[in-house]
C-alpha positions in Angstrom: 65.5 -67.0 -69.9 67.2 -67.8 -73.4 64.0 -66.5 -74.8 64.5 -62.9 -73.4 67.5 -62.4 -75.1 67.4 -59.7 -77.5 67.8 -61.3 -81.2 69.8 -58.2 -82.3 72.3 -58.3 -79.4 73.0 -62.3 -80.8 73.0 -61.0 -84.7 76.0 -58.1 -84.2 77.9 -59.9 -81.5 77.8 -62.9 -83.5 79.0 -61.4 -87.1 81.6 -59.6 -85.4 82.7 -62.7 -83.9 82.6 -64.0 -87.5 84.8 -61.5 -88.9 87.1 -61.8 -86.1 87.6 -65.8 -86.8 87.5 -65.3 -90.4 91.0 -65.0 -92.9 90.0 -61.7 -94.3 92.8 -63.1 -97.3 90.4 -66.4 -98.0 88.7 -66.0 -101.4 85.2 -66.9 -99.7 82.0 -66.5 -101.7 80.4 -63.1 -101.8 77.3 -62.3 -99.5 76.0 -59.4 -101.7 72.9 -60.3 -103.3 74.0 -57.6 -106.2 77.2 -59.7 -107.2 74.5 -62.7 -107.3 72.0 -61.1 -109.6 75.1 -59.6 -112.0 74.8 -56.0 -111.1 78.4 -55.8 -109.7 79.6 -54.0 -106.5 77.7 -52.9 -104.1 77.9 -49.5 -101.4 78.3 -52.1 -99.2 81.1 -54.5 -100.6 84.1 -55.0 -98.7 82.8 -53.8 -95.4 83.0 -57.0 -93.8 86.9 -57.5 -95.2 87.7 -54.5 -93.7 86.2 -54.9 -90.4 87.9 -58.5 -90.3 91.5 -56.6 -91.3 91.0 -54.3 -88.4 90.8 -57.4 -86.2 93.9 -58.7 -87.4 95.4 -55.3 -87.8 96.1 -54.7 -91.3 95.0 -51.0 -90.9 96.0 -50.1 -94.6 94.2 -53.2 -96.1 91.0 -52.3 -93.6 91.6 -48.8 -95.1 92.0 -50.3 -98.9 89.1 -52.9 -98.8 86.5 -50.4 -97.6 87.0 -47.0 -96.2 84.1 -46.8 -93.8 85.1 -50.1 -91.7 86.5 -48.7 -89.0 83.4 -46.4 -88.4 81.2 -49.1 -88.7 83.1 -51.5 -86.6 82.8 -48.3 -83.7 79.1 -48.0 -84.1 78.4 -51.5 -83.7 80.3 -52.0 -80.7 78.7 -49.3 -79.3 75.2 -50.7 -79.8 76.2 -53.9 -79.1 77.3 -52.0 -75.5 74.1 -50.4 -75.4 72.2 -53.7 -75.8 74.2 -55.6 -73.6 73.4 -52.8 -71.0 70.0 -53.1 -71.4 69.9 -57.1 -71.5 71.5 -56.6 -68.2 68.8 -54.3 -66.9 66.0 -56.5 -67.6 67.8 -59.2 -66.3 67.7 -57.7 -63.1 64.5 -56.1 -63.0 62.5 -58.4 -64.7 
């Protein structure tokens, strides 16, 4: 059964769980592979702090960090729903 689970229901559910748990004020290392190879900021950068601010609430940081988290945060938990909708179906039905 734990084999039938779809990997990219476990991938978003877990990372948002991530930036749930995680101090969005921590000075963690970066993720971005840009930062690593010296070319600076990426489209990307700060997405995660924002998403993490919006799950402790600090709408203006969310909105200062990255401007598209709140967006983001939306569409995920909407295909995380739509996953978890259809892991439910073949559940049942085999």
């Amino acid at each position: 059964m734990i084999l039938r689970i779809q990997p990219e229901l476990v991938a978003w559910t877990a990372g948002l769980v991530l930036l749930a748990c995680m101090d969005p004020h921590a000075d963690l290392p970066s993720l971005c592979v840009w930062r690593w190879i010296g070319l600076g900021k990426c489209p990307g950068c700060g997405l995660g702090h924002s998403i993490s601010h919006l799950f402790h609430a600090h709408w203006q940081e969310s909105w200062n960090a990255h401007k598209l988290g709140a967006p983001v945060l939306a569409v995920l938990l909407w295909r995380i729903g739509q996953l978890t909708k259809s892991q439910i179906h073949s559940f049942r039905h085999g």
